[in-house]
ZANUBA-852990 format. One record per residue (C-alpha): x, y, z. Coordinates in pm, whole numbers, plus 50000, padded with zeros to 5 digits. Layout:
ZANUBA-852990
XYZ
...
//
This chain:
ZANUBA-852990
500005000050000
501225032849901
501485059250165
500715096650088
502775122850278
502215154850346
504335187650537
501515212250760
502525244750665
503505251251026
506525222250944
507525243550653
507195280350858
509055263051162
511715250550929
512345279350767
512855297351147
515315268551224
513215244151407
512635208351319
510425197351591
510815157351670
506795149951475
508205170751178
511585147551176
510015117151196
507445129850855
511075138450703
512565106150817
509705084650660
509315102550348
512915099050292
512235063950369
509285058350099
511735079649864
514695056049902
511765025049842
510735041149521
514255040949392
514175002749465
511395001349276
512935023248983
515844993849012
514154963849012
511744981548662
515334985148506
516514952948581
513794937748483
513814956048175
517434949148099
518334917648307
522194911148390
525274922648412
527544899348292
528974894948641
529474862748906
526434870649144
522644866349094
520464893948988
519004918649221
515894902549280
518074876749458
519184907749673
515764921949720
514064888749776
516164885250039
515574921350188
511544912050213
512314885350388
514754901750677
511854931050691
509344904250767
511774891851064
512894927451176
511294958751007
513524982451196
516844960851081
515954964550717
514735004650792
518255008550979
519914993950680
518065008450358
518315041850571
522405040750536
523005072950362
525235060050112
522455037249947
521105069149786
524405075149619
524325036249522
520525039549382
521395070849171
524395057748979
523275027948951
520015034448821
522175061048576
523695028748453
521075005248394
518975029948197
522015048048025
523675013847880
526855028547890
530045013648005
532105017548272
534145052948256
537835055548383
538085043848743
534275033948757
533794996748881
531964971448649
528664973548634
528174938448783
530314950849134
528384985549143
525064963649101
526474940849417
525474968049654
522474954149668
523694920549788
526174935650028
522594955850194
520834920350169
523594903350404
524064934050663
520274932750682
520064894150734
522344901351028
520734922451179
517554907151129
519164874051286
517474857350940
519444826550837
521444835650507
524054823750255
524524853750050
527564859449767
528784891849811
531734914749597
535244918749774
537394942149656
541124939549767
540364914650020
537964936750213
533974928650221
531994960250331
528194951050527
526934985050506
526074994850856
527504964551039
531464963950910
534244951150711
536474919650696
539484924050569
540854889850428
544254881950359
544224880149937
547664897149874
546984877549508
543884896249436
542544872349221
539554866849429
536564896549376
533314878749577
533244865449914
530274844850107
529014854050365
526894827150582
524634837050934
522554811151084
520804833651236
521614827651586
525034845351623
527244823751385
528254842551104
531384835350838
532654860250609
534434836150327
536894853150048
538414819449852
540774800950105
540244824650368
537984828650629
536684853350896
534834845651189
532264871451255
531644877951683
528504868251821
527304902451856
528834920551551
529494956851691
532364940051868
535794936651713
537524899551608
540244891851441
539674906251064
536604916751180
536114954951230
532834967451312
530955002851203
531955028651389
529255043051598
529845078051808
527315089052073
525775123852090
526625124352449
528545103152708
526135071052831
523685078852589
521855050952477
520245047252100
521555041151749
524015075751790
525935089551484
528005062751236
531515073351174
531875058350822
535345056450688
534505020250455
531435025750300
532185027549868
529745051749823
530245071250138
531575103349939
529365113049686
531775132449513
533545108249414
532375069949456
534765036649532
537575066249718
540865048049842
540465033550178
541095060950472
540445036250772
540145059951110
542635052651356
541365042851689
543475073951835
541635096951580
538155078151642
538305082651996
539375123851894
536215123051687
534175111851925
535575134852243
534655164551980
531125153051923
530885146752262
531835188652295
529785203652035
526725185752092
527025199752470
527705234752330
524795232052084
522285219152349
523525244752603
523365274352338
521585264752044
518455240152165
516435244651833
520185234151659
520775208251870
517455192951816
517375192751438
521155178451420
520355145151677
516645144551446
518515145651120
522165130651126
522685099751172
526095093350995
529415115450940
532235108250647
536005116650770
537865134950567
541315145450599
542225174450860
542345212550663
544515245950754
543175264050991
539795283850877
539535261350616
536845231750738
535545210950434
532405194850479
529725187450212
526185171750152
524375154849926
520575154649882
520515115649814
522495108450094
519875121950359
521225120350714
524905123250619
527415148850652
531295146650507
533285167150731
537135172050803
538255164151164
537195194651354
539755215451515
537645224251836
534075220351968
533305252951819
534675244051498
532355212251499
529615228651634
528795253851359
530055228751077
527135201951192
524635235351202
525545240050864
525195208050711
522075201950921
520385228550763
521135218550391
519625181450487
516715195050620
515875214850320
516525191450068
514735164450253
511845194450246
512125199749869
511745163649815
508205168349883
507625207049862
508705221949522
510375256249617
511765267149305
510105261848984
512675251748715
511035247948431
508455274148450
510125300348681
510055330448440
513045354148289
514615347748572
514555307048723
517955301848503
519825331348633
523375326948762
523475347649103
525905359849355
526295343149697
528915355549912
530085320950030
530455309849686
533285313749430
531465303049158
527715318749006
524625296849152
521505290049018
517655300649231
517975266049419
521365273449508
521245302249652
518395297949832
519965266449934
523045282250102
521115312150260
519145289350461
522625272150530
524405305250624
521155313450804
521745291651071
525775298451079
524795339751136
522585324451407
525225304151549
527865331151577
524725354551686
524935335452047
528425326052018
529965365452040
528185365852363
529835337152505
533195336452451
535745361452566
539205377452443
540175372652082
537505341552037
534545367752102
536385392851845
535905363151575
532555352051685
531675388151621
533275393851309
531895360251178
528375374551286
528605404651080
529595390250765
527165362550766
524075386250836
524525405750566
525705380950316
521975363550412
520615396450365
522415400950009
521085366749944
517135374050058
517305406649884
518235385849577
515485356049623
513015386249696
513455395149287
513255360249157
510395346249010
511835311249006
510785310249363
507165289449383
504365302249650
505865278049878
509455287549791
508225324049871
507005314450201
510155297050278
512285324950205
509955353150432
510115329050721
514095332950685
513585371050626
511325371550988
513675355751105
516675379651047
514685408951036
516405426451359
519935413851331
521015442051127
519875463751427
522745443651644
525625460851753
529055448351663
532485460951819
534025484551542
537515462251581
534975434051395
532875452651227
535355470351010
537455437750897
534135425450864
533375452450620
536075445150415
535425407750430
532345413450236
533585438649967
536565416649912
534235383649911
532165406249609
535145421149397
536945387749406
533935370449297
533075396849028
536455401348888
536485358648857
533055352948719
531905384748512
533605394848172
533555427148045
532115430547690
535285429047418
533745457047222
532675481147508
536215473347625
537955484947299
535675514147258
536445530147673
540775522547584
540505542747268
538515571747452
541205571747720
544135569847478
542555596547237
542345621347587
538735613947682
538205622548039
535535587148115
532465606448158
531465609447827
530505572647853
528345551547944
529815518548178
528955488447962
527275456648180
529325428348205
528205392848159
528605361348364
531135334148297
529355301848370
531995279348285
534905290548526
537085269848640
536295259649058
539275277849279
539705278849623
538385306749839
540305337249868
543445336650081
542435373050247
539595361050425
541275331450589
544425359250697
541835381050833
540725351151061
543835346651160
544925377951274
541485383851462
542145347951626
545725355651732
544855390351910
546075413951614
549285396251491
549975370251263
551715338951388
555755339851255
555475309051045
552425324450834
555015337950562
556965308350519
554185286850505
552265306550288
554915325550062
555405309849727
553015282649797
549585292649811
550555328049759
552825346249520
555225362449751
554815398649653
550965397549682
551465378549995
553425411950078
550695431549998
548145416450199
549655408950486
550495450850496
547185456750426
545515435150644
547945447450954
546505480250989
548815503351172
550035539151060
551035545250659
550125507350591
547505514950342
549625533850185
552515509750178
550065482650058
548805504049778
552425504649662
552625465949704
549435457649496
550265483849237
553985468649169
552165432749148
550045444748879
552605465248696
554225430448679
551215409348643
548115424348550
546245393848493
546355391348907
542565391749013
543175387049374
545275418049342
542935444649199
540385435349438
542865437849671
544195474049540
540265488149606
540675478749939
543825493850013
542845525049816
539485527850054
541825520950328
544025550450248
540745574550155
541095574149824
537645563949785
536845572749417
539165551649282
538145523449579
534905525449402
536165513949043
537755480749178
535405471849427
532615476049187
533775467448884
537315453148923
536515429748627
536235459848354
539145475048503
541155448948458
539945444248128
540815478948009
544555474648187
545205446747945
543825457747626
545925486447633
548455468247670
547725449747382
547635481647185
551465492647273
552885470647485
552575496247805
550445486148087
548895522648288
549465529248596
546825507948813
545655535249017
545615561948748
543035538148504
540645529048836
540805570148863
539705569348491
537035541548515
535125556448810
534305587448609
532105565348365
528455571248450
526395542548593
529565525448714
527585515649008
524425502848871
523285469148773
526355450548647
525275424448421
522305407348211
521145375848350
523045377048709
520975391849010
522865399249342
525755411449251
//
């Protein structure tokens, strides 16, 4: 029998405020739950359709018969098991496959191993379901992954040996068979044996009973990015760090953030390791198939963890929501549902959904640092306040943006007002000038980096403004032409300035001796490097010094984008605000115009004197491009 779901609009106007209570989880949790049946339905229609994959096990029928019959024994076994994030990842490539008919592509796994999935679910449900079993499985360099209950890792240095057996009698025996070699499973199977390495499993507090949060570092589709990864096994040192930090920022969330706290224990139930970043540099990442699962780098503190698990809890939440809520219409949404918009914590241009997407995220991280600046003390509070300010506006950027979009359903609409109600009186909130004005900056450099990356000045207008300023013209007898946005750039890591002005917040005003060797030459040029480290260290004639620094960098190198956003900033530093105003605005056209003359004779004008120029051009300031809304 099918069920029908359905979200009360006071789910959808809580949600958007940041509140999942526990009756509007559990309607999330079980229409994710009929969504992940339907894809098993969508699998077994395109087997059925094209049987076989030329492979050693049985077809997936084999694999789902078997899945019936453990939910018969133990509903909540099979639920536990089908509810593994990473079978949503499975499902959708897999089901890409079967209907596509296409072959493997480089480092893809044969169809017939990809298609095993389903057998490896069908023998970690049997166990759990304590059903009897004999079920062929794939191995892949002697390790056989049950997807929520572990991994044996056989010895088959020879390779030559890709499925294994595994065989439960239901009653605590259970063999995990890989050609010659055997593994002996324990008698309860979240216990560790020789070979045998159970799921991780981290508790949301200390003695706290219930299923808690998997730590899954074996799962093959366990990053979405980028399915079958290498093995990154967790040490037990580094498990035990994970789970002290858990431990930590689940305490500070239900201390400080209840209505956080609640929706993270409601809605994750697994976390993917990923390596440890620089400082100010935490990667974490979701995927809407993969409901209930969060990749995250090891956290450097509580507070670190704290605000990353906010974050990814929202963007679960909301695409669990617009799996049954349509909030932006895609194919009907008007001039404007295919725009490419700005969001400050994006390098690249992002679509309605996307935007929307990340201010909800970003909603809850301005939220988080909201309570946060209140609570710590010294040069933490300085950096809980300065992360406060930028986030607020750049959600305010991003609901002034939604607010023009007619992508946005009635639904969407609503969404988006309860996050506006929500905000409403934050810009009202005072924040100590030392974090207010690097906070400032934070946000014009976040836009002029962005714009001078992703928007392209038009070749013609370009040619026409360098022969006005070569022929004498003073700028205003023209018009500043709209740019347009580049939808193909190339990904790049976020701009080195905002991590540097974390730092020197974090370390009380100074930056740590090692940060230009580490730095210089590396991630940074070294003259630029120069430059911003002047800049960003304040203090009397710096701005002046850096405006030297960013203009020799692009006397050198005028290609430099970092640097002419940089030079705008420096120039407003030093009070030369008109031309500040060229290169924060429009850094891309001035950039444009220093190359093109020097195309023309080989001379490159003097940074400084062209912004100058360009700000004289009428409408410098207004809309920027055709088809991009935000920026």
């Amino acid at each position: 029998m099918l069920t029908r779901h359905h979200v009360p609009v006071a789910d959808l106007e809580d949600i958007a405020g940041g509140r999942v209570t526990a009756p509007a989880g559990t309607r999330i949790e079980a229409a994710e739950r009929s969504r992940r049946m339907l894809m098993l339905r969508a699998l077994a229609d395109a087997e059925h359709a094209a049987p076989g994959h030329g492979g050693p096990l049985p077809p997936l029928p084999y694999a789902f018969d078997l899945l019936a019959r453990a939910e018969q024994r133990d509903p909540e076994a099979v639920a536990r098991v089908l509810g593994h994030p990473p079978v949503g990842v499975w499902a959708v490539r897999l089901l890409g496959r079967l209907r596509g008919g296409a072959g493997p592509r480089p480092g893809e796994p044969p169809l017939w191993r990809e298609a095993g999935y389903a057998h490896a679910l069908a023998a970690a449900a049997a166990l759990r379901a304590g059903l009897p079993a004999r079920v062929r499985v794939p191995a892949r360099a002697g390790k056989v992954i049950l997807p929520t209950v572990g991994h044996a890792v056989l010895d088959d240095a020879s390779g030559e040996h890709d499925v294994a057996t595994l065989e439960t009698d239901g009653r605590g025996t259970a063999r995990v068979t890989l050609g010659p070699h055997a593994v002996e499973l324990p008698a309860a199977p979240h216990l560790p044996a020789p070979g045998w390495h159970p799921a991780r499993l981290l508790s949301w507090a200390p003695r706290e009973p219930g299923p808690g949060v998997l730590l899954d570092d074996a799962d093959p589709y366990r990053d979405f990015r980028s399915p079958w990864p290498p093995p990154a096994p967790v040490a037990d040192a580094e498990s035990g760090l994970w789970q002290r930090h858990l431990h930590d920022a689940a305490h500070l969330l239900t201390t400080r953030h209840p209505d956080a706290a609640g929706a993270a224990r409601l809605v994750l139930n697994s976390l993917v390791p990923l390596p440890g970043m620089p400082r100010f540099r935490t990667s974490s990442a979701s995927y809407a198939e993969a409901f209930g699962s969060a990749l995250v780098s090891l956290p450097r503190d509580a507070v670190d963890f704290a605000v990353t698990l906010v974050h990814e809890t929202r963007h679960s939440v909301l695409n669990a929501l617009s799996h049954q809520i349509p909030l932006v219409d895609r194919a009907t949404g008007g001039p404007h549902a295919d725009a490419l918009l700005y969001a400050p914590w994006r390098t690249d241009p992002r679509p309605p959904w996307g935007l929307l997407h990340g201010a909800y995220a970003f909603t809850g991280v301005a939220d988080f640092w909201r309570t946060e600046r209140h609570a710590l003390t010294g040069p933490r509070a300085d950096l809980a306040h300065f992360e406060f300010a930028v986030w607020r506006d750049a959600v305010a950027i991003a609901l002034r943006t939604l607010a023009d979009q007619s992508g946005l359903t009635p639904w969407g609409r609503r969404f988006a007002d309860g996050m506006v109600r929500q905000t409403a009186s934050w810009a009202d909130e005072q924040v100590p000038a030392g974090a207010l004005a690097p906070a400032l900056d934070e946000l014009a450099d976040l836009r002029a980096t962005w714009c001078s990356h992703n928007l392209v000045a038009d070749p013609a207008a370009t040619r026409r403004l360098t022969e006005l300023r070569l022929d004498g013209g003073t700028g205003d007898e023209a018009t500043a032409p709209p740019s347009r946005v580049r939808a193909d750039g190339p990904p790049r890591l976020p701009e080195l300035r905002c991590e540097l002005r974390r730092m020197l917040l974090a370390d009380g005003g100074t930056f740590a001796p090692d940060t230009r060797a580490r730095l210089s030459g590396v991630e940074r040029a070294p003259d630029l490097l120069e430059a911003d480290l002047c800049l960003l260290r304040g203090g009397p004639g710096s701005a002046a010094r850096a405006v030297d620094r960013y203009r020799a960098v692009l006397t050198a190198a005028p290609g430099t984008r970092a640097a002419w956003a940089g030079l705008g900033l420096a120039l407003a530093a030093a009070g030369e605000h008109t031309p500040a105003t060229a290169l924060l605005h429009r850094p891309e056209l001035v950039r444009a115009l220093a190359l093109d003359t020097r195309s023309r004779d080989g001379r490159l004008p003097d940074p400084v004197d062209l912004a100058h120029w360009t700000a004289r051009l009428p409408g410098l300031t207004g809309p920027l491009v055709t088809g991009l809304q935000g920026a």
